[in-house]
ROZAPA-144523 format. One record per residue (C-alpha): residue number from 1; residue in three letters; x, y, z. Coordinates in pm, whole numbers. Example, Ala and Ser with C-alpha at 12.3 -4.5 7.8 and 13.67 -1.06 7.14 Angstrom:
{rec 1 'ALA' {1230 -450 780}};
{rec 2 'SER' {1367 -106 714}};
//
This chain:
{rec 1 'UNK' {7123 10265 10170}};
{rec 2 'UNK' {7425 10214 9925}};
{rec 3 'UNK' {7606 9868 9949}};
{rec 4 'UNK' {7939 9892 10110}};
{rec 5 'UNK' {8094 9731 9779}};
{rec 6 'UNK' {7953 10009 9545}};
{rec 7 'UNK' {8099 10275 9866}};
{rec 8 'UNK' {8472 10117 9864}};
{rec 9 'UNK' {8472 10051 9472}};
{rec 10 'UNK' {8435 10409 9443}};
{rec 11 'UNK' {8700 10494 9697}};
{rec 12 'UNK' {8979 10283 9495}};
{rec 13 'UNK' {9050 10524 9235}};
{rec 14 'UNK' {9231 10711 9517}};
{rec 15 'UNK' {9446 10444 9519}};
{rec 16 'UNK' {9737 10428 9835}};
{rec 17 'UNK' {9768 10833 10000}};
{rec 18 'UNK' {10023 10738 10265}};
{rec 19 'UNK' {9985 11018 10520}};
{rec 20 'UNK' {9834 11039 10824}};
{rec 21 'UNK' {9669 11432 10796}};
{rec 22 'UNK' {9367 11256 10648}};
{rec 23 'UNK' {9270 10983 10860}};
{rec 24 'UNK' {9326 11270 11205}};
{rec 25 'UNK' {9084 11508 11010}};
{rec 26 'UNK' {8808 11220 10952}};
{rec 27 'UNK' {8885 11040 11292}};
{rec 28 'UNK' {8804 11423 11450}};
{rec 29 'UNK' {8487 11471 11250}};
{rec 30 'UNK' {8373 11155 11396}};
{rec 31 'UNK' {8391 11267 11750}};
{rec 32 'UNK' {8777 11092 11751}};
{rec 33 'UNK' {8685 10708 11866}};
{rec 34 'UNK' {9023 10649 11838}};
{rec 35 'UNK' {9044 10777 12179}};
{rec 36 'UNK' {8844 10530 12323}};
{rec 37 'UNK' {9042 10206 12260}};
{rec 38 'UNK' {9294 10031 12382}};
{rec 39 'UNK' {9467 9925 12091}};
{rec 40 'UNK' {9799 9715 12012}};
{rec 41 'UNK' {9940 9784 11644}};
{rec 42 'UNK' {10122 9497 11433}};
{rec 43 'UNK' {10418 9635 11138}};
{rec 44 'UNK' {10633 9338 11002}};
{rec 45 'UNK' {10678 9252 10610}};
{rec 46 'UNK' {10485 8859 10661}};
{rec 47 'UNK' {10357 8715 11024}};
{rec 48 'UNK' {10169 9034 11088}};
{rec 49 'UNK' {9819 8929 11038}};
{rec 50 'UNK' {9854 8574 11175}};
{rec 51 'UNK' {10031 8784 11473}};
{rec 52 'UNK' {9766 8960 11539}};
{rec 53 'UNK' {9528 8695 11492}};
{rec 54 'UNK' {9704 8480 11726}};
{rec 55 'UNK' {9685 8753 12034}};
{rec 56 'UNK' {9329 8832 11956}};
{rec 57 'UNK' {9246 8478 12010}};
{rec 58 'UNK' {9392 8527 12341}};
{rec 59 'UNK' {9230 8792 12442}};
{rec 60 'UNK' {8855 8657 12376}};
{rec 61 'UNK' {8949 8353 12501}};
{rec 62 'UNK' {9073 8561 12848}};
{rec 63 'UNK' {8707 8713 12803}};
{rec 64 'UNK' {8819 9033 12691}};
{rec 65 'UNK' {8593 9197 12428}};
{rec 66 'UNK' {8825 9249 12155}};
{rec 67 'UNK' {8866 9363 11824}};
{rec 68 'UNK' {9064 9244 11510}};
{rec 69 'UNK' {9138 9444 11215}};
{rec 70 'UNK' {9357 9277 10941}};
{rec 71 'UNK' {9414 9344 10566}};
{rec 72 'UNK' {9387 9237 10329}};
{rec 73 'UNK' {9121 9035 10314}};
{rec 74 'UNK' {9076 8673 10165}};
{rec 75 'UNK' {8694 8657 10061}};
{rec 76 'UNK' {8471 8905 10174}};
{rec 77 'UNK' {8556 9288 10328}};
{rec 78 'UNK' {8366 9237 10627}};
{rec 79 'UNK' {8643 8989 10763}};
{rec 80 'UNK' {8882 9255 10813}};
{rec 81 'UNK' {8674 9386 11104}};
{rec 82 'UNK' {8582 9135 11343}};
{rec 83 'UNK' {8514 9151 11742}};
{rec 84 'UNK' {8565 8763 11906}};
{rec 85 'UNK' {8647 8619 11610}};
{rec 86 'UNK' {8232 8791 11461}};
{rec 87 'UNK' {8294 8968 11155}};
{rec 88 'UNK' {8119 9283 11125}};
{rec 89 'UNK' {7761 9271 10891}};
{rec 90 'UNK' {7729 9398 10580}};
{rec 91 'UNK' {7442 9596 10677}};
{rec 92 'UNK' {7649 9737 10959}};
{rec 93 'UNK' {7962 9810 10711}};
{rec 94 'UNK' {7736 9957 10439}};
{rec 95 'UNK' {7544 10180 10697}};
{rec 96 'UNK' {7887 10301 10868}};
{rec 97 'UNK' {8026 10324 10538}};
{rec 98 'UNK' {7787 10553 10412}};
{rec 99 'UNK' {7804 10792 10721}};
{rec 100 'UNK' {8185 10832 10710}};
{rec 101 'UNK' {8139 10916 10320}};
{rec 102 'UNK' {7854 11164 10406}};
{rec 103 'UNK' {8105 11338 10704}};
{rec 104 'UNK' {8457 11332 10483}};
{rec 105 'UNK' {8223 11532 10184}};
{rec 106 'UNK' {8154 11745 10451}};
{rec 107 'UNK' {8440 11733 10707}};
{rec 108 'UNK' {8701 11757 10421}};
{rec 109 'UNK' {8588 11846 10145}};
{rec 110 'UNK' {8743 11501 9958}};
{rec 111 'UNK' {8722 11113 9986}};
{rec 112 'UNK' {8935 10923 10168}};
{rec 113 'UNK' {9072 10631 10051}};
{rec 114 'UNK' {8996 10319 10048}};
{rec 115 'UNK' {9209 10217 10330}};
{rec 116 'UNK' {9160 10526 10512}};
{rec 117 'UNK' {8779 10442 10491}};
{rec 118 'UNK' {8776 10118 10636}};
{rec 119 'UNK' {9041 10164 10910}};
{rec 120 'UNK' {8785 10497 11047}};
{rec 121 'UNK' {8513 10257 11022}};
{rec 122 'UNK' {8732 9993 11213}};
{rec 123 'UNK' {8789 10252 11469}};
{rec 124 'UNK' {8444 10386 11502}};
{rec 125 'UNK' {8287 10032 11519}};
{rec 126 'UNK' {8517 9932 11794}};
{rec 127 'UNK' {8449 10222 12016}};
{rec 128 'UNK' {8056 10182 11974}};
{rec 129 'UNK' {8128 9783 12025}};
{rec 130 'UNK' {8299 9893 12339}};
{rec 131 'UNK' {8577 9639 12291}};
{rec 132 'UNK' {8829 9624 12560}};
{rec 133 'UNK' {9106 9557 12319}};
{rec 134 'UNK' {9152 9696 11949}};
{rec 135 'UNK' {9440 9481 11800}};
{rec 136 'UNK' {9531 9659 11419}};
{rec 137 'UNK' {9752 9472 11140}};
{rec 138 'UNK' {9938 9775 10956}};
{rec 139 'UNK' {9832 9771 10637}};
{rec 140 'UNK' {10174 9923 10440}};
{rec 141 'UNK' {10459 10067 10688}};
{rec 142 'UNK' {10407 10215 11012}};
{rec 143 'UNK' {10485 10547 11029}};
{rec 144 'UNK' {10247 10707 10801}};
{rec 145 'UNK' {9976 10418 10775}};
{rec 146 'UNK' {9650 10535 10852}};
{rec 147 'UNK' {9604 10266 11141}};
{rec 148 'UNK' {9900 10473 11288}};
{rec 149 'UNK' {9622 10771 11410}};
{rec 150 'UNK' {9613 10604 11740}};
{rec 151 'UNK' {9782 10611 12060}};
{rec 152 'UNK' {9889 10192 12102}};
{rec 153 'UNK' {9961 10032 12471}};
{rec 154 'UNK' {10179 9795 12279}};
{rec 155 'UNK' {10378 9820 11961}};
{rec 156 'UNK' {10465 9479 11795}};
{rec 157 'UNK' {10706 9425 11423}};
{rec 158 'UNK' {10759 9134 11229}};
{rec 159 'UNK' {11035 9020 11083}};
{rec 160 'UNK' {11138 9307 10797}};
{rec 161 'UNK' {11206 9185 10395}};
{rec 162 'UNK' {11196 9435 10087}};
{rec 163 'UNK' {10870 9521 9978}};
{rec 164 'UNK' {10661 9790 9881}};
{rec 165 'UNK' {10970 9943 9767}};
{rec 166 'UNK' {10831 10234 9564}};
{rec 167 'UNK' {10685 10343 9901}};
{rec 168 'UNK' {10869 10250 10157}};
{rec 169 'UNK' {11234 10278 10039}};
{rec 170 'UNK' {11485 10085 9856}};
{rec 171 'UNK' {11672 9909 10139}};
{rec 172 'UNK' {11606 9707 10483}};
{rec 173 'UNK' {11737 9971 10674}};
{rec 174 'UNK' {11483 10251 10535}};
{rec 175 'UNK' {11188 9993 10489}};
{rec 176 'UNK' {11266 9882 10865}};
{rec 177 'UNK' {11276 10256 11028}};
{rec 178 'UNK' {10920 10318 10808}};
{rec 179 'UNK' {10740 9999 11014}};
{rec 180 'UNK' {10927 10108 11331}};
{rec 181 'UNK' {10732 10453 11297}};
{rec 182 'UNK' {10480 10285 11544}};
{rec 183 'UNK' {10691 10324 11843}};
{rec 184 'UNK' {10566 10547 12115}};
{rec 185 'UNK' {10812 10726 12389}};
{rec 186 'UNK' {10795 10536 12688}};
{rec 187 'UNK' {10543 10239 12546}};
{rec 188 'UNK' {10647 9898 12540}};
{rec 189 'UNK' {10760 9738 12223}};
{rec 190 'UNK' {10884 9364 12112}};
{rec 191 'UNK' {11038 9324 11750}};
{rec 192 'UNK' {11105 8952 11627}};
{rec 193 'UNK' {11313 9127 11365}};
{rec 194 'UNK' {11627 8892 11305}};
{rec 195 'UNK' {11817 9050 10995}};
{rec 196 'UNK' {12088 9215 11124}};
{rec 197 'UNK' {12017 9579 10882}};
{rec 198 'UNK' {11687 9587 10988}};
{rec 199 'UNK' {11678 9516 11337}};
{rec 200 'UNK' {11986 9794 11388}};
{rec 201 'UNK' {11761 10058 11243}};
{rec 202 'UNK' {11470 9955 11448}};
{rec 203 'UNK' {11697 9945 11794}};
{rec 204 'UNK' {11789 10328 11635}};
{rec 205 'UNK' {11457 10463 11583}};
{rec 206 'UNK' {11363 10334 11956}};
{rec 207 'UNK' {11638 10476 12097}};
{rec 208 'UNK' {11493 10803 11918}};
{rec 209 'UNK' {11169 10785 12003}};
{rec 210 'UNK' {11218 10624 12391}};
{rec 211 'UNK' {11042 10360 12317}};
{rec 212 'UNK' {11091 10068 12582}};
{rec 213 'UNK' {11170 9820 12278}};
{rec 214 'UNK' {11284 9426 12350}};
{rec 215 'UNK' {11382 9206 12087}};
{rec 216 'UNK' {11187 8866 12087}};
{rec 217 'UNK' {11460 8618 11975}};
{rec 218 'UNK' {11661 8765 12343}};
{rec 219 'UNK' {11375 8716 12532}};
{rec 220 'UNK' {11185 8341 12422}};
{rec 221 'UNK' {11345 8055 12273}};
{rec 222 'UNK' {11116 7842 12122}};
{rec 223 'UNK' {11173 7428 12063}};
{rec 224 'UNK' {10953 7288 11792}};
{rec 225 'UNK' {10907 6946 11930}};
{rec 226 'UNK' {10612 6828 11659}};
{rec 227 'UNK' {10640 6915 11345}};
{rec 228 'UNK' {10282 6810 11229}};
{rec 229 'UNK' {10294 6971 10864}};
{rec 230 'UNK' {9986 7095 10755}};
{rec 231 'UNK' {9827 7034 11045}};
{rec 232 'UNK' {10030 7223 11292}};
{rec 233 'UNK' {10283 7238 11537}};
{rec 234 'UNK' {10379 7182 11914}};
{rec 235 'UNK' {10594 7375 12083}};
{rec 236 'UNK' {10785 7504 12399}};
{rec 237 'UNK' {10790 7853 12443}};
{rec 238 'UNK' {11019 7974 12716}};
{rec 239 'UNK' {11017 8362 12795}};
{rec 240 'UNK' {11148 8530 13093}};
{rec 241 'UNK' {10807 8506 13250}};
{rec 242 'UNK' {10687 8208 13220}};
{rec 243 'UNK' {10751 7831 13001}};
{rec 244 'UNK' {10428 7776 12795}};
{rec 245 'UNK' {10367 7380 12571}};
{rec 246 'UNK' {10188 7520 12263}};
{rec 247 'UNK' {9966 7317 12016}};
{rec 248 'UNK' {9939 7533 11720}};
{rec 249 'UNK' {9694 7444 11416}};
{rec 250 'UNK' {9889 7653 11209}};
{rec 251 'UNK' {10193 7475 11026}};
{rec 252 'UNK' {10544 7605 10929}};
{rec 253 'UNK' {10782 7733 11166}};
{rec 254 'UNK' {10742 8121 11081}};
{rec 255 'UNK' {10446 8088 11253}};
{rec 256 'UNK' {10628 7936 11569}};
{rec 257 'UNK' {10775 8286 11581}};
{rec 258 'UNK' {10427 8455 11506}};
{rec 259 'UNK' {10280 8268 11826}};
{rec 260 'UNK' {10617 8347 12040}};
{rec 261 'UNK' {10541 8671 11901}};
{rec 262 'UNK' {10159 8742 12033}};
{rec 263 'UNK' {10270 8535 12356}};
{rec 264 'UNK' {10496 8795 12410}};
{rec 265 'UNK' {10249 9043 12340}};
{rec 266 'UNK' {10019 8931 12569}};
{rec 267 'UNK' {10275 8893 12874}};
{rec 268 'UNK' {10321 9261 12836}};
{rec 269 'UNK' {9904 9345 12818}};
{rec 270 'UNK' {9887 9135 13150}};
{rec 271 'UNK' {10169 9331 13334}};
{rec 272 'UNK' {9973 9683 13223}};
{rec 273 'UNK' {9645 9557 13349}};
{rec 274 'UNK' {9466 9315 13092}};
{rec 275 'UNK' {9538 9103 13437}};
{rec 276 'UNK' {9288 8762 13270}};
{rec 277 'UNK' {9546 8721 13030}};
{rec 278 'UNK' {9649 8397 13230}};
{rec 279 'UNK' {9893 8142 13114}};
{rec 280 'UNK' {9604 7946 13054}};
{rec 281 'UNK' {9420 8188 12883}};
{rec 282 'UNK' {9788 8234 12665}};
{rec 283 'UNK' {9786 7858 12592}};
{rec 284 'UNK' {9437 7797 12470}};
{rec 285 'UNK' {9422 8159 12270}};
{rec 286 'UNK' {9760 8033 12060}};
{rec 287 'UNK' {9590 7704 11994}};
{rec 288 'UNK' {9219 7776 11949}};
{rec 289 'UNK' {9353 8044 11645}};
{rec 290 'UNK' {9278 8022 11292}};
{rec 291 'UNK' {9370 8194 11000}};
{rec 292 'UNK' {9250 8102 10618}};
{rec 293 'UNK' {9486 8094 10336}};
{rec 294 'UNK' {9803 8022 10601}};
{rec 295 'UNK' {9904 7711 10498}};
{rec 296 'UNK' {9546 7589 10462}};
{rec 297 'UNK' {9472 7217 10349}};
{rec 298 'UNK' {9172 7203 10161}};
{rec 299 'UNK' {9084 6791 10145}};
{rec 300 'UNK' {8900 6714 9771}};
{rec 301 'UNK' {8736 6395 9658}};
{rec 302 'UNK' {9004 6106 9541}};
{rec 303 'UNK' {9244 6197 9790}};
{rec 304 'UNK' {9368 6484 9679}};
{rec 305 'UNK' {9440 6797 9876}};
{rec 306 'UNK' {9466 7169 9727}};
{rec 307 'UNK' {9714 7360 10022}};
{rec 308 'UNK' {9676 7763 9978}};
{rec 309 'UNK' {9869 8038 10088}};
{rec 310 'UNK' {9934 8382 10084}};
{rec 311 'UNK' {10288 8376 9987}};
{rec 312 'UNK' {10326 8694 9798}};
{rec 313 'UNK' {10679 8826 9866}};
{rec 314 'UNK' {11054 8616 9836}};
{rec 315 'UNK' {11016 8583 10225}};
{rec 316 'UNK' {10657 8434 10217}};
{rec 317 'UNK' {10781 8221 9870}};
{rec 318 'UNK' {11115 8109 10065}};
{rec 319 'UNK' {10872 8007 10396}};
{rec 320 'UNK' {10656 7791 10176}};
{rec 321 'UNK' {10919 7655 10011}};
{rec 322 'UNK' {11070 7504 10355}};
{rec 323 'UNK' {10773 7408 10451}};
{rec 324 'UNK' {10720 7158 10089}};
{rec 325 'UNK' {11075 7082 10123}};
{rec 326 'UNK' {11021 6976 10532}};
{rec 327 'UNK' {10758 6759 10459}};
{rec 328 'UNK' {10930 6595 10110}};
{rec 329 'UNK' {10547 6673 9936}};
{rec 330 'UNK' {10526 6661 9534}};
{rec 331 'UNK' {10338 6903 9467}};
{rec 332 'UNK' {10209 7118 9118}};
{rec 333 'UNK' {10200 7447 9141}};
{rec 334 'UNK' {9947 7746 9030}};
{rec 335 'UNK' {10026 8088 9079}};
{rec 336 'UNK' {9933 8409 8993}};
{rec 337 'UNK' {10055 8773 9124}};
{rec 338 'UNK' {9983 9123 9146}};
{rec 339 'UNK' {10198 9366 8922}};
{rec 340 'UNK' {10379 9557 9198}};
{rec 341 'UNK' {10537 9220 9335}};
{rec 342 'UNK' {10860 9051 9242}};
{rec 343 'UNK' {10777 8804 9044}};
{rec 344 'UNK' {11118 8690 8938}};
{rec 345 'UNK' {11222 8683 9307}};
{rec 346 'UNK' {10875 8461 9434}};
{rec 347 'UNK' {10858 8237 9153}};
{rec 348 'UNK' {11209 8081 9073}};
{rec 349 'UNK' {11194 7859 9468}};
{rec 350 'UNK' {10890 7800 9414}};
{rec 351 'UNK' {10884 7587 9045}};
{rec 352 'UNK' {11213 7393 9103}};
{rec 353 'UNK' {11048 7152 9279}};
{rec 354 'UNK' {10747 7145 9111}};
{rec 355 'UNK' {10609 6885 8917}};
{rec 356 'UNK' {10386 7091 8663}};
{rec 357 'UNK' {10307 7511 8680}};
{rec 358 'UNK' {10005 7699 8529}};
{rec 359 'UNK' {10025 8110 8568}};
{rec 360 'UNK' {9728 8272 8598}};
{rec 361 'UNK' {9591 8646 8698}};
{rec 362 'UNK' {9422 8710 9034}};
{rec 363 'UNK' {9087 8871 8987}};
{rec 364 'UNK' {9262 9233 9022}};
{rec 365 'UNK' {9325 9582 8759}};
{rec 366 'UNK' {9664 9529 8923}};
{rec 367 'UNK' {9743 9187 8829}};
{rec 368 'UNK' {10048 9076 8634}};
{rec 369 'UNK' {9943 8897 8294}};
{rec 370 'UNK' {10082 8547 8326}};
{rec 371 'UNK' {10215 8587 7951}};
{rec 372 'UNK' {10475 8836 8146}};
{rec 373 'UNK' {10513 8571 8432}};
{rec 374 'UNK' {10624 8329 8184}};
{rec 375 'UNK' {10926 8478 7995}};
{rec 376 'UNK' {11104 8470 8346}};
{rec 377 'UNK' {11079 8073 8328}};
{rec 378 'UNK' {11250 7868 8055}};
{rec 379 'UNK' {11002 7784 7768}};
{rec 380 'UNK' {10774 7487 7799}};
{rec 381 'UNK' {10810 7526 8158}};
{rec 382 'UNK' {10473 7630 8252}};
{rec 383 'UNK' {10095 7678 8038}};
{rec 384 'UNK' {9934 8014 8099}};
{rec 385 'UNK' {9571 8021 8161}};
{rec 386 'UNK' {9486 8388 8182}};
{rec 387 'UNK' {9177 8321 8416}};
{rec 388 'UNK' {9138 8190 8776}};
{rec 389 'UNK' {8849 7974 8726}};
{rec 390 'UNK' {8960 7742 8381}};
{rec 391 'UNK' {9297 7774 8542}};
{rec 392 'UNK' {9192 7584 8839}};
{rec 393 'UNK' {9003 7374 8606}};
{rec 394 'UNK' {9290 7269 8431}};
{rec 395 'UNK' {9499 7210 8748}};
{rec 396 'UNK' {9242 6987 8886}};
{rec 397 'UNK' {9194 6771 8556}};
{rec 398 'UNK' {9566 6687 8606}};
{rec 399 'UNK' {9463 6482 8920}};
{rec 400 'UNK' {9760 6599 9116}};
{rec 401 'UNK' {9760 6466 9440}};
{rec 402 'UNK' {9900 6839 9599}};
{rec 403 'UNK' {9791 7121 9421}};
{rec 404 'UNK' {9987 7436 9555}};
{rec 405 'UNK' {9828 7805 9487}};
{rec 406 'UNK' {9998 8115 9606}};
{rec 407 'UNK' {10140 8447 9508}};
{rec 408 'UNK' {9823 8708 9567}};
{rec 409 'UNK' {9571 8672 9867}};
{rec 410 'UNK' {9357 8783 9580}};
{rec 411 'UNK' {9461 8458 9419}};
{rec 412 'UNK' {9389 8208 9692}};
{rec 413 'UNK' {9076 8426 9790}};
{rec 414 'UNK' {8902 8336 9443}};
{rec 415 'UNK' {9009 7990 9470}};
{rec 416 'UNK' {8875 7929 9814}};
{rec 417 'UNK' {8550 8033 9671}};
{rec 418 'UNK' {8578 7829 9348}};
{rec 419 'UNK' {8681 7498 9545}};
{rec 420 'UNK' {8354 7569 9774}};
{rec 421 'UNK' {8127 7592 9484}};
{rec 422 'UNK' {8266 7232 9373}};
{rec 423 'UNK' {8330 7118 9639}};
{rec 424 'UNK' {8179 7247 9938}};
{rec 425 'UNK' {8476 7307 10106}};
{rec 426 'UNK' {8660 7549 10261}};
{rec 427 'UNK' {8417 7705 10478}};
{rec 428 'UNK' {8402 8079 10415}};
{rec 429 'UNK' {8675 8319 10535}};
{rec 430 'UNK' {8387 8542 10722}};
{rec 431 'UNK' {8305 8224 10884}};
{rec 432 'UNK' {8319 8308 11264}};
{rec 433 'UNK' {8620 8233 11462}};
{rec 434 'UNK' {8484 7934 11755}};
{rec 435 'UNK' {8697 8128 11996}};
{rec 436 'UNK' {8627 7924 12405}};
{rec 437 'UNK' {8669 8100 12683}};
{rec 438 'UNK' {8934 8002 12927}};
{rec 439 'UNK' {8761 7868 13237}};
//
């Protein structure tokens, strides 16, 4: 049997086929187990993975059998595809893997991509799994994203920046109606969109599509009552159902608005019959939820800390800048980012307050060389070390008592691993999810 590594690393030439004609032919050449799920889709620029990470918590923890599909991933492939918080096996990836390769060949006549692969596989593994709920991160858009084949009970969006421009469009307003493609006529939808350009063209395309669509900052208003940095949160949540005192181990307020979100969410999945979805079931999803690379305080020997997130776009860069600023931490910086990313919008908040940068590249053919990261900063400001592994070396021999790394997931995935050969620490991003049922 072929390892599913050698099976998606030859699906990547394909690179991104937005489109949807694909994914419907493949889903119907595996007897469609699309059909059979109940599934909730997540659009939104950032917030959309910890989003759906947050409701799935809630569902297990209700005792619902459910499914989480997220991308990127951090570490390892198989944590994109996990069912109570259990990532899927590599022997069970690499077998379904090489079925859905031996029925597109013959189905199709052509490869799907890698995406397309993965989400089919997501699909098919959920329906075998018999989950009772399927909740899917987009992975670019909405409209014509691949996880975008199914039928959803519940549509959810994120707040909307600028990215994926070359795709998507040039402007909120275009970018916004693309991730508002996953509206249904008739289904139930919440956006916690707050820029005025995007959240008009969202309101549009629901008023297109008759889509039942409410906006989340109408319909909660949260208090942040503990701000416990790193560490997390506590909150009051009040919606027009019910008032909810959240204890979040997820810091920075964006993800106040990610668990207001998924609350939300699941509020809506109890009205339409997902009746275990309790308050308390709510309460002790939203706080038993993890999700690596958020935010995420690594603790090192000599009382230093390395925190690592995902911050990737000017939104993400502007959310982790509050979130230094907030807790007045000195910090030095390493970063590193992919090639289609605005680098001279991420970086520049970022470095002002930092005490020392090195650039690197994230283990990626699509990585920006940190030589071309550097002429946007004025010279002497940072020292380039081309490689993840020295660079972290170097950052580490500087005995900083914060060390910051962000810009790619790719980045902070290959550091993750890197501190946990040194140090044994974090634990693995396919680690499972300790997810307790609500009694």
């Amino acid at each position: 049997m072929q390892d599913s590594t050698d099976i998606l690393k030859s699906l990547e030439q394909y690179g991104v086929r937005l489109g949807l004609e694909t994914t419907h032919r493949l889903l119907a050449a595996l007897g469609h187990p699309e059909r059979n799920l109940s599934a909730v889709l997540i659009a939104g620029t950032n917030g959309k993975g910890s989003t759906a990470a947050f409701l799935a918590s809630m569902g297990s923890v209700a005792g619902y059998r459910t499914g989480l599909y997220t991308s990127p991933h951090l570490e390892e492939v198989e944590e994109r595809i996990r069912i109570d918080g259990r990532a899927i096996s590599r022997a069970e990836l690499s077998a379904s893997l090489g079925n859905l390769v031996a029925v597109a060949q013959q189905a199709l006549g052509h490869l799907p991509t890698y995406f397309e692969a993965l989400t089919a596989v997501a699909f098919s593994h959920f329906a075998a799994q018999e989950v009772d709920l399927a909740i899917l991160e987009v992975g670019m858009g909405g409209r014509l994203d691949a996880t975008n084949a199914t039928e959803p009970e519940l549509s959810l969006i994120t707040e909307i920046g600028l990215e994926h421009r070359a795709h998507l469009g040039e402007d909120l307003d275009s970018i916004a109606r693309e991730k508002a493609g996953i509206l249904r006529a008739g289904g139930p939808a919440i956006a916690w969109v707050e820029r005025p350009e995007a959240k008009r063209a969202i309101q549009e395309v629901a008023v297109a599509v008759g889509a039942d669509l409410r906006l989340g900052p109408e319909v909660a208003k949260i208090e942040i009552v503990e701000d416990r940095g790193w560490d997390g949160q506590r909150l009051h949540l009040e919606t027009d159902e019910d008032r909810y005192r959240l204890s979040l181990q997820l810091g920075g307020h964006h993800q106040a608005k990610n668990a207001a979100l998924a609350v939300l969410g699941a509020e809506i999945l109890a009205q339409r019959g997902w009746e275990r979805l309790s308050r308390d079931a709510i309460v002790a999803g939203a706080e038993g939820s993890r999700w690596p690379g958020r935010l995420e305080r690594v603790d090192l020997p000599g009382r230093r800390s390395v925190l690592l997130d995902v911050a990737h776009n000017p939104d993400g860069a502007e959310a982790l800048a509050r979130f230094l600023s907030r807790q007045e931490l000195d910090y030095n910086l390493l970063f590193g980012v992919l090639a289609d990313k605005d680098a001279g919008e991420i970086l520049p908040v970022l470095v002002a307050k930092a005490r020392s940068v090195i650039l690197t590249s994230p283990d990626s053919e699509r990585a920006l060389p940190p030589a071309e990261i550097e002429k946007l900063l004025p010279a002497g400001r940072a020292v380039v070390v081309p490689a993840a592994a020295p660079a972290l070396e170097r950052a580490l021999a500087d005995d900083p008592e914060l060390l910051v790394v962000c810009g790619s997931v790719y980045l902070v995935g290959e550091v993750r691993e890197l501190l946990r050969d040194r140090f044994g620490v974090p634990p693995p991003a396919v680690s499972p999810i300790p997810y307790q049922r609500a009694s």
